[in-house]
N, C-alpha and C positions, 0 to 999 in steps of 0.2 A: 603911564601909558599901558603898562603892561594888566593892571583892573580892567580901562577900557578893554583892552582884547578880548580876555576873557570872560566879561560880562556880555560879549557881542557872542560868545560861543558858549552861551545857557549857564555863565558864571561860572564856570568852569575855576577849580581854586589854584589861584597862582604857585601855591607854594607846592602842590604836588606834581603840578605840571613841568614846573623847574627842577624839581629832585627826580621825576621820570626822565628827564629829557640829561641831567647830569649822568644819572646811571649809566645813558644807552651812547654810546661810541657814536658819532657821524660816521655812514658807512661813507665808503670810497663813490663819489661822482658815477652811475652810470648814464652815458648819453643812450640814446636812440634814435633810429635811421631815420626817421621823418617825426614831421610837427605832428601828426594822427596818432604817432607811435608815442612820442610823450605824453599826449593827453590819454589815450588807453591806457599806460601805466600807472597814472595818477592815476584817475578813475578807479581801476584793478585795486592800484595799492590801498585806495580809500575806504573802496566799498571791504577791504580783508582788514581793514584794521591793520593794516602793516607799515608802521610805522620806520622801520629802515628803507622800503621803497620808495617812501613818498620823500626822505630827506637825500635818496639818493638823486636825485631829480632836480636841486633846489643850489645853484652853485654860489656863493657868499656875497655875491649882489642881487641874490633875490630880493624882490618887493612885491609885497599882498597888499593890496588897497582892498581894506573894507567900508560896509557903511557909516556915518556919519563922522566919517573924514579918521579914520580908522585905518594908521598905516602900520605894516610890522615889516622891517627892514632885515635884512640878513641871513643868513641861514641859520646860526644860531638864537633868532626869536622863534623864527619858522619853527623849530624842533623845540622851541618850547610850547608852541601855540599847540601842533599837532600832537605832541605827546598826549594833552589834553584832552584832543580829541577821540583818541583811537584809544583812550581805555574803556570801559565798558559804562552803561549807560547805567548801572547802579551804583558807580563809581564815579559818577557826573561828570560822565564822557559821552559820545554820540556811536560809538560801535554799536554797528547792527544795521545802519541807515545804508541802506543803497542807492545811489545815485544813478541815474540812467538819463541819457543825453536823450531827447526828445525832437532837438534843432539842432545842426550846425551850418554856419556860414564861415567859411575860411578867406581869409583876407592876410596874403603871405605867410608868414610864421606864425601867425595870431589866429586860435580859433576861438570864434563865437558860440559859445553852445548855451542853449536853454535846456534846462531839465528839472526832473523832476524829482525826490527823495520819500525812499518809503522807509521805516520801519517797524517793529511790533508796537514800539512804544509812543508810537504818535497815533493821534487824534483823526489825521487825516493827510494825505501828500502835502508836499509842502515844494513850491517851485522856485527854483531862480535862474539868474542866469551869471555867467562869467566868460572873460575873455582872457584866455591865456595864450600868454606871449612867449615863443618859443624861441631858439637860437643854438645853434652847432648842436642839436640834440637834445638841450635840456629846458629847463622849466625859468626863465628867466625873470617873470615876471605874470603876476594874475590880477584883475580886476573883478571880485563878485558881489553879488547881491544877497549873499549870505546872512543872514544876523538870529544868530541864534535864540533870540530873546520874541522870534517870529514863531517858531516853533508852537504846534498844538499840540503839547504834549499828555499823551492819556491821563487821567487821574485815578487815581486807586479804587473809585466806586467808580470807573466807566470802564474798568477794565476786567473785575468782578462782572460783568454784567454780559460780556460778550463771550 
């Protein structure tokens, strides 16, 4: 399972992802006062590459459903997946990408948001959407349309050119 993941997040390589995510401590649980306030923290935390916020958020029955039936259960997958992602994008990570919510519809502790992701190293925006499930504060569960492998990412003669 764990290839799947990380081929869904631009093949990101398992074995570095798992010695980043060994290195770095799971910080201590922070909640936040409303469901608005967890998803700005992700979001914050995502868009800085900060990788101790986003696992602060993420309590040991998280689940991420991604696509094509692409589940990472725990919080210790969680910080293995994200590690991967918030290293730098010449390090075949996604740092740099900023996410900016474009929609939301809130439905209890669940928000719906559509957005959008820009950065230097893509082609062109790239949209999705996800519905994260909130509860006493934290991030309990997410649903996105993520897949890394959707990605237009620049190539070396289109980026010469600009």
């Amino acid at each position: 399972m764990h290839r799947t993941v990380v081929g869904v997040l631009l093949a990101l390589t398992i074995g570095s992802s798992a010695a980043l995510a060994e290195d770095m401590k799971l910080p201590p649980l922070q909640r936040q006062p409303t469901p608005q306030a967890v998803i700005d923290e992700h979001l914050d935390a995502l868009n800085k590459c900060d990788w101790k916020r986003l696992m602060a958020q993420y309590p040991d029955d998280y689940q991420l459903n991604l696509p094509d039936g692409v589940v990472v259960k725990g919080r210790q997958k969680a910080a293995e997946l994200f590690a991967g992602f918030v290293k730098p994008h010449d390090q075949g990570g996604l740092c740099g990408m900023k996410f900016t919510p474009e929609q939301t519809f809130v439905v209890g502790e669940t928000l719906n948001i559509q957005w959008k992701a820009e950065a230097d190293f893509l082609a062109e925006p790239y949209r999705g959407s996800d519905a994260y499930e909130t509860h006493d504060g934290l991030m309990v569960a997410m649903v996105s349309t993520f897949k890394g492998s959707d990605l237009k990412v620049k190539t070396a003669a289109s980026s010469t050119r600009q």
